[in-house]
N, C-alpha and C positions, 0 to 999 in steps of 0.2 A: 504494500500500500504506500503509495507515495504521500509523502506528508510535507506542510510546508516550515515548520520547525526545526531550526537545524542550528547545532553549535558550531563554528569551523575556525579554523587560525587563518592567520592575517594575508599569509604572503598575498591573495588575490584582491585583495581590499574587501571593501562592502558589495553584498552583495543582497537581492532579495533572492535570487535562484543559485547560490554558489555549484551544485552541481552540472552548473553552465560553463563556471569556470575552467579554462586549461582544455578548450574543444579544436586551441589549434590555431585562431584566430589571436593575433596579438594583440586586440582592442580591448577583450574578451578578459582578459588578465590570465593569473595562473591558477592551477589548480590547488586546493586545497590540501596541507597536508594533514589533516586534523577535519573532516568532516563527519558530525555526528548526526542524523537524520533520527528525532523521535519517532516511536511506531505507532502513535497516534498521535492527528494533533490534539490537545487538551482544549477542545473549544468550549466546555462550558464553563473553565476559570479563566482560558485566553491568558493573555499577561494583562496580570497588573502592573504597573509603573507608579511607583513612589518617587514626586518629586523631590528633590533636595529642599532639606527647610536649611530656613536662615541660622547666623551662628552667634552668638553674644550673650551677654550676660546684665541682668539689671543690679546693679549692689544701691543698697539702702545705706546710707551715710546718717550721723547725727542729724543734721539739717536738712539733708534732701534724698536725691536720687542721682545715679552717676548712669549713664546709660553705653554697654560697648555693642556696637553694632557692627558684625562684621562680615556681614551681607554674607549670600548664597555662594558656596562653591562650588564650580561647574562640574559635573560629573559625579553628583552626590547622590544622585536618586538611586533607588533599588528597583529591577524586576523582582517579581513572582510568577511564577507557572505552575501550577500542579496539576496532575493528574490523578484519578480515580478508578481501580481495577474495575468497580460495581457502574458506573459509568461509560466502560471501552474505553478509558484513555490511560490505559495501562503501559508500562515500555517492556520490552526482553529482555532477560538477565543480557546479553550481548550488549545490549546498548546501556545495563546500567553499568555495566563493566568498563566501557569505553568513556563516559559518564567520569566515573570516581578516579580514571587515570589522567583525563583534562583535570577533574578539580585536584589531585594531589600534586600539582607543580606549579609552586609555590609564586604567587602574582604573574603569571601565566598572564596575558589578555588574549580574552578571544571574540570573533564575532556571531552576535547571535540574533537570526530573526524568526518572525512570526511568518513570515510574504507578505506583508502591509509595513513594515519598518523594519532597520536594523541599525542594532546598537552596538559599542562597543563595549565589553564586558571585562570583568574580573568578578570569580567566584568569590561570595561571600564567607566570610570567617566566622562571624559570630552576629544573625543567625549562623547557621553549618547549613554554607551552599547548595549541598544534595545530600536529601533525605528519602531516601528508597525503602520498603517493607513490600513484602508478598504478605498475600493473604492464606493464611492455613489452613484453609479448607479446601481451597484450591490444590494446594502444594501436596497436600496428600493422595490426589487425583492423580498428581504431575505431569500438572500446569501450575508453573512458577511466571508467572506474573507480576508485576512492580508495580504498588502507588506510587505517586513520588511528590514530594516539594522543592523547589529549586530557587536558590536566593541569587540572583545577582547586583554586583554593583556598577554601575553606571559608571563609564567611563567617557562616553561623549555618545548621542543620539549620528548615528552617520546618514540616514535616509529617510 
């Protein structure tokens, strides 16, 4: 099933179709060496996108108020995506494998779209980026199947 959520590293730039990338065409850019394609896409959470809040501090003095404002930094916001087994928007142990070896390399950036935008990424620390469980009812069947939550941090909006 082709789906249009996909994690992938940089060399081709942004892409909303990366599996377009490196067809040969040198307009086209390169192929990805890092392309993760979800096995379903998650449309009834879609992504959320947390914009960046502003950043300062108000201190209360004897006499008054001191105010620091130190306005929004860019690239502050978070995605979320999740999926649901009970739903169909479950992924493959394959893909949450591929999944936990992008998020274990350490401020990685990667890019990631829905096919209506893509962003530049970096997996989240703390929430923990990707959070994957099968359900055991299933797994005793064997079908292992994945929920999952996916935190990312915003790195710059590219499309």
């Amino acid at each position: 099933m082709a789906t249009a959520y996909r994690l992938f590293s940089l060399e081709g730039g942004p892409s909303l179709t990366p599996d377009l990338l490196g067809t040969g065409d040198p307009v086209v850019g390169i192929a990805p060496s890092v392309n993760i394609a979800f096995d379903h896409d998650p449309l009834k959470t879609g992504v959320v996108v947390t914009p960046p809040a502003g950043r300062g501090g108000i201190i209360r003095t004897g006499g008054g108020v001191v105010y620091h404002d130190f306005g929004v930094v860019e690239g502050d916001g978070v995605l979320y995506i999740a999926g649901n087994v009970s739903e169909g928007e479950w992924l493959t142990p394959a893909t949450v494998t591929a999944l936990k070896a992008a998020e274990a390399v350490v401020n990685a950036e990667y890019y990631f779209t829905d096919g209506v935008s893509c962003w530049k990424v970096r997996w989240s620390r703390n929430p923990r980026g990707l959070r994957a469980w099968y359900d055991a009812m299933w797994a005793r069947i064997g079908r292992i199947e994945y929920s999952y939550e996916i935190n990312f941090i915003v790195v710059t909006k590219e499309l």
